[in-house]
N, C-alpha and C positions, 0 to 999 in steps of 0.2 A: 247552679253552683258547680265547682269543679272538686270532684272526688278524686283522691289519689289513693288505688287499690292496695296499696303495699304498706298504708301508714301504720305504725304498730299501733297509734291511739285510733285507727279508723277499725283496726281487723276485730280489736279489743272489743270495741261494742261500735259496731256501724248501724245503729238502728236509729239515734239520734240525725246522722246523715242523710241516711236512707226517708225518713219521714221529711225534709227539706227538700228531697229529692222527689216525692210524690206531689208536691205545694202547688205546681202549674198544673198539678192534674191532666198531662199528657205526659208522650214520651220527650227525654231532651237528648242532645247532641252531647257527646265526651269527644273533643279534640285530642285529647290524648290515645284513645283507644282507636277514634275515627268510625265511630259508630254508633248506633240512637240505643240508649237504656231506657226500659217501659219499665218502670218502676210501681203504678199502677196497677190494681188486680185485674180487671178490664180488660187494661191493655197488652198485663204477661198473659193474659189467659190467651188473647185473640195472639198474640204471635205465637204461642202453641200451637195453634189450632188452626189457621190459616193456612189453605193449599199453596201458595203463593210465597211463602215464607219457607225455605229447607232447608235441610241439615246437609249444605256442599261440603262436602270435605276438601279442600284444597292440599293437594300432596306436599309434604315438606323436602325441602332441598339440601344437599345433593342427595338425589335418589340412592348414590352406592350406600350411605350413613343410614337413610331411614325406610331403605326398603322394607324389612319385615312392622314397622311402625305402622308407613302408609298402610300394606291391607290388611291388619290389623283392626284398619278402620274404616278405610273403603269394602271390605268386607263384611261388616257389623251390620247388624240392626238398627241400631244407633243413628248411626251417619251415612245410609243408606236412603234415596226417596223410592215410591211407587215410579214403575212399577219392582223393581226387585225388593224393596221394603216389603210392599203387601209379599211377594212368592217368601222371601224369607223368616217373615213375620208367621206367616200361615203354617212354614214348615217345622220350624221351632217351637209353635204352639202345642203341637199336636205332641211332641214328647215331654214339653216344660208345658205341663197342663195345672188346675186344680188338686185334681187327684192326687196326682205323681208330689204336689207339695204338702198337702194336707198328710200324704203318709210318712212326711218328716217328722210330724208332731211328735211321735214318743221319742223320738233322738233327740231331737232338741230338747224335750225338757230334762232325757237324760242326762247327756251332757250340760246344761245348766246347771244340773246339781251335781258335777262332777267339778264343774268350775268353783261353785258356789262352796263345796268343800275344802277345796284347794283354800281360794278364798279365808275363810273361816279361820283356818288351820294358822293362816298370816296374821288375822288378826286376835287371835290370842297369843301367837309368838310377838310382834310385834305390837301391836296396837290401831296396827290399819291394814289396808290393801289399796291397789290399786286401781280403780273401777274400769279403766281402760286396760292397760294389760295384762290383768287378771281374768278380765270377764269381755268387756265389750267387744276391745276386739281379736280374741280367738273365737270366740262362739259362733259367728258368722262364717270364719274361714274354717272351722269344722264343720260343720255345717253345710257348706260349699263342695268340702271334700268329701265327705259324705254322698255328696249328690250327683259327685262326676265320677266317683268311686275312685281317689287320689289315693296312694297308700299313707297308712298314717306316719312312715318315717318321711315322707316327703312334703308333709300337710307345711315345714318350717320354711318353704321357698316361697310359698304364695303371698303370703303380706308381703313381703321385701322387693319382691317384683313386680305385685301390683303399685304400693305405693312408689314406687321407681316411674311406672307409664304416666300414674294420676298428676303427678306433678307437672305434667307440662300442659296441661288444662288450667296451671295458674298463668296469672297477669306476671311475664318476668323472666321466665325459670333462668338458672345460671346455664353457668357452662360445662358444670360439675355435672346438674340435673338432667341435661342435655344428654350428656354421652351415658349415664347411667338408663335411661329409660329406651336408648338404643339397645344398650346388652342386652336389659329387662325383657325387651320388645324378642331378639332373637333368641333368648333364654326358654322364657316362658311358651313360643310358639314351638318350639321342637321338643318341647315337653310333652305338650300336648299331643302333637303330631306323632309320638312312640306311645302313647296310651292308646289313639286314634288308630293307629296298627293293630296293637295287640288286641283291643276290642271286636276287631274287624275279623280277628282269627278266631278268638273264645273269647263270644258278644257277652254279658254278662247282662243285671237289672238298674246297672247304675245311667245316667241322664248320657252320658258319650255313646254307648251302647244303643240307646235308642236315638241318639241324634245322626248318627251310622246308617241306620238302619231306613229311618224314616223318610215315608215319602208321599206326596201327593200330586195326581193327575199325570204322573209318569215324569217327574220332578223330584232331585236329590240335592240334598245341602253338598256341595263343593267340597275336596278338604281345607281349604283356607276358610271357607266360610263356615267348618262347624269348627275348626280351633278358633277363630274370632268370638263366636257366640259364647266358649266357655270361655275365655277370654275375660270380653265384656261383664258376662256372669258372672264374674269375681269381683271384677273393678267398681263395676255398678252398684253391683248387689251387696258385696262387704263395706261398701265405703259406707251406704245409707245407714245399714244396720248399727254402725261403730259410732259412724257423728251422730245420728240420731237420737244412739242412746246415752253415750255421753254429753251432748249439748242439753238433752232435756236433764238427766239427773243432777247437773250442775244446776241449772235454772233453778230447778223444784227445792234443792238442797240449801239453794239461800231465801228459800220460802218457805217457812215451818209448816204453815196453813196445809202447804202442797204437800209435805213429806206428811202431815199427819191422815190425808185424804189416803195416800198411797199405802200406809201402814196400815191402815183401818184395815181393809177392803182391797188389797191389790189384785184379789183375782176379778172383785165386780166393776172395778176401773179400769182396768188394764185395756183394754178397748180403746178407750175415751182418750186415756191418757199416750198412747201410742202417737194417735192426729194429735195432741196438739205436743208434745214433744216436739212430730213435725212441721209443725207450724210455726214455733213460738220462735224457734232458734233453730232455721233451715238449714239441713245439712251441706245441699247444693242450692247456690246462694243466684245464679249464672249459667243461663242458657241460652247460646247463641243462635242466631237462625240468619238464612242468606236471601235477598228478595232476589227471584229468578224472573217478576215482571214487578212494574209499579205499585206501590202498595199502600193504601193510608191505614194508618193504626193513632186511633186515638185524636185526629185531626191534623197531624203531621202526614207525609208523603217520605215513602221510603222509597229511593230508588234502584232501580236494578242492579244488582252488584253490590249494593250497600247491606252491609249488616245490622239486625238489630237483635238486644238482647234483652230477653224477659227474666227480670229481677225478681225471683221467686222469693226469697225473704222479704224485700221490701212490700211483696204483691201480696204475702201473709201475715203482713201487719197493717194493710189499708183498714183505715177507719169504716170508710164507707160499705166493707162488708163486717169487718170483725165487731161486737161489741167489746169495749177495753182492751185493743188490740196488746195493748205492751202488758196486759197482766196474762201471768199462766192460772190456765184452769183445768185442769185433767180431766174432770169431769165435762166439760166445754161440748154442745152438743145439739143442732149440726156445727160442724166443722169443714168448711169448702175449702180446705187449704191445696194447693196446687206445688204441692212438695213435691207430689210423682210427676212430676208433668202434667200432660191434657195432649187431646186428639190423638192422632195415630203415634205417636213417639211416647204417650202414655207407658212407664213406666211395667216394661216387661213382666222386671220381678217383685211388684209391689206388693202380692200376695203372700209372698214368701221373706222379702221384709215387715212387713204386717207380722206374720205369725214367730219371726224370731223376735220382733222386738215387743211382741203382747206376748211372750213366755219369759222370757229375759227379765221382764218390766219384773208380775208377776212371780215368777220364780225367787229375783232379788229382795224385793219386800214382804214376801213369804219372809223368808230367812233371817231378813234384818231390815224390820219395822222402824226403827230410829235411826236410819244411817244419815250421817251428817257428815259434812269436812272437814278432814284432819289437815289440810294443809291448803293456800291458795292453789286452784289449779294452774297447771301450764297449757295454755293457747298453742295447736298448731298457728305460724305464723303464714298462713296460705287464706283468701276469702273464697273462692269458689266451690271449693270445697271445704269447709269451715268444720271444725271439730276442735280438739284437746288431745295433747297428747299424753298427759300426765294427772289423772283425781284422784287423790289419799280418800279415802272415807273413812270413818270409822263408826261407831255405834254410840 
């Protein structure tokens, strides 16, 4: 069948689609896109995970428009293979550790319940709030600032710039979106790049500080390549947190069953309920990969130069591993969903989306047990990265 990415009744709910789409039980061909969707869990997994399969970054034209763009992401982790994947993967690690994120824990549920009052405060003046830009997503981009030590009068540039670069990871972008994620792109890197100074002068405890600083085997992150890593760290890591936790509270909200699980018990669920959040209704729906030699996935032949993209929402609602794939269950448990990725591109910051959006969850049904919907949400109208931009709640 032929999917057309942009359809506002496809973006609305493509799950209907997406299950037609997994029917041949291999990957198929999109003439439009000119590239094979595995739509399949199987199959998204193994293009994950496959050495043979990688993340080329092909530079965008003319160079003068998208210079600071390109190494923005020829510099990343991301869109990097081994071996400077593994050198920069290894060196990143070692200051974006466990540790270093787990000691976020009392910020973040500070700040939750600074949101969560703010919050509050609205919905006895008015009668609602906004689950999205009220709570979901500044929590993450403090959170972020917090951890690169941004100052807090400047924490209001990072959404606007991040979502300015994200959009051109959609099927389409305009011409408007174009030139805005260029600014973005040289905005945001010489931001960085003055923090990146001044740390270097008086290092401080925040993550730029030890990204500066860090090194192994007589091996230093570049400066293009530690502004890219925070960079990424924002794009990647706020986007999950925001669609994540607006895609699942909308799900759960038109499911009594689910808000009553949540209310009971939101701190003994909050775990459970985190995966299949990200499972039921994928934040990142679309992940491309480039075959660098011939390649079968799934019983088709990928060939060299050909792209294929592993359909994570479709690949988290296969039958053949989910039981009751299209019902939510918070409490759902194992959960193999491949929402962070898989293999070496295995999702950097998944620890640190894990623990905002298990304090978020948590924190919010602490609060308000009974939140339900005061108004239809509004749909970001983007699929690859798939979220809302707009949930009234109310109690």
């Amino acid at each position: 069948m032929t999917i057309e990415f942009r359809d506002p009744a496809f973006i609305a709910d493509p799950y209907p689609a997406l299950a037609e789409l997994r029917r041949p039980r291999k990957p198929v061909w999109h003439d439009g896109l000119g590239l094979w969707l595995a739509p399949c869990y199987a199959d998204a997994n193994a293009v994950l995970r496959h050495k043979s399969l990688g993340r080329v970054y092909k530079p965008r034209e003319p160079e003068s428009d998208w210079e600071t763009f390109n190494w923005l992401h020829a510099d990343s982790i991301l869109d990097s293979e081994p071996p400077k994947h593994t050198r920069l993967r290894g060196l990143v690690s070692k200051a974006f550790n466990r540790a270093r994120i787990e000691a976020l824990r009392p910020e973040i549920e500070r700040l939750a319940g600074v949101l969560l009052d703010s919050a509050g405060e609205k919905l006895a003046r008015d009668g609602a709030f906004d689950a999205i830009a009220d709570y979901a997503e500044p929590l993450p981009v403090m959170v972020i600032a917090a951890l690169l030590g941004i100052p807090r009068e400047d924490e209001h540039h990072l959404r606007p710039w991040s979502q300015a670069i994200v959009k051109m990871y959609e099927i389409g972008p305009t011409p408007e979106q174009v030139r805005a994620a260029q600014q973005a792109s040289r905005d945001f890197a010489a931001y960085v790049h003055h923090l990146m100074d001044e740390r270097k002068r008086n290092p401080g405890d925040d993550l730029i500080s030890e990204l500066a600083a860090v090194e192994e085997d007589g091996e230093k992150l570049t400066a293009r390549e530690l502004i890219a890593t925070c960079v990424l760290l924002l794009n990647a890591g706020h986007e999950a947190s925001v669609n994540g936790l607006g895609n699942g509270l909308v799900a759960a909200m038109r499911r009594p069953d689910q808000i009553q699980v949540l209310g009971a018990g939101p701190h003994k669920v909050a775990a459970t309920a985190v995966e299949e959040f990200l499972r039921f209704d994928a934040p990142l729906q679309f992940f491309e990969r480039t075959a660098t030699a011939d390649v079968e996935i799934g019983g088709i032949v990928v060939r060299t130069g050909q792209k294929i993209a592993a359909m994570l929402g479709a690949a988290n609602r296969d039958e053949q591993v989910f039981d009751h794939p299209d019902q939510m269950d918070v409490t759902r448990d194992p959960n193999p969903h491949i929402g962070f990725g898989a293999g070496i591109h295995f999702c950097l910051g998944a620890a640190l989306a894990r623990l905002e959006l298990s304090v978020s969850i948590a924190a919010l049904f602490q609060r308000f047990p009974n939140l339900q919907l005061a108004a239809e949400p509004v749909r970001r109208p983007t699929f690859v990265l798939r979220g809302y931009e707009r949930v009234l709640v109310s109690t």
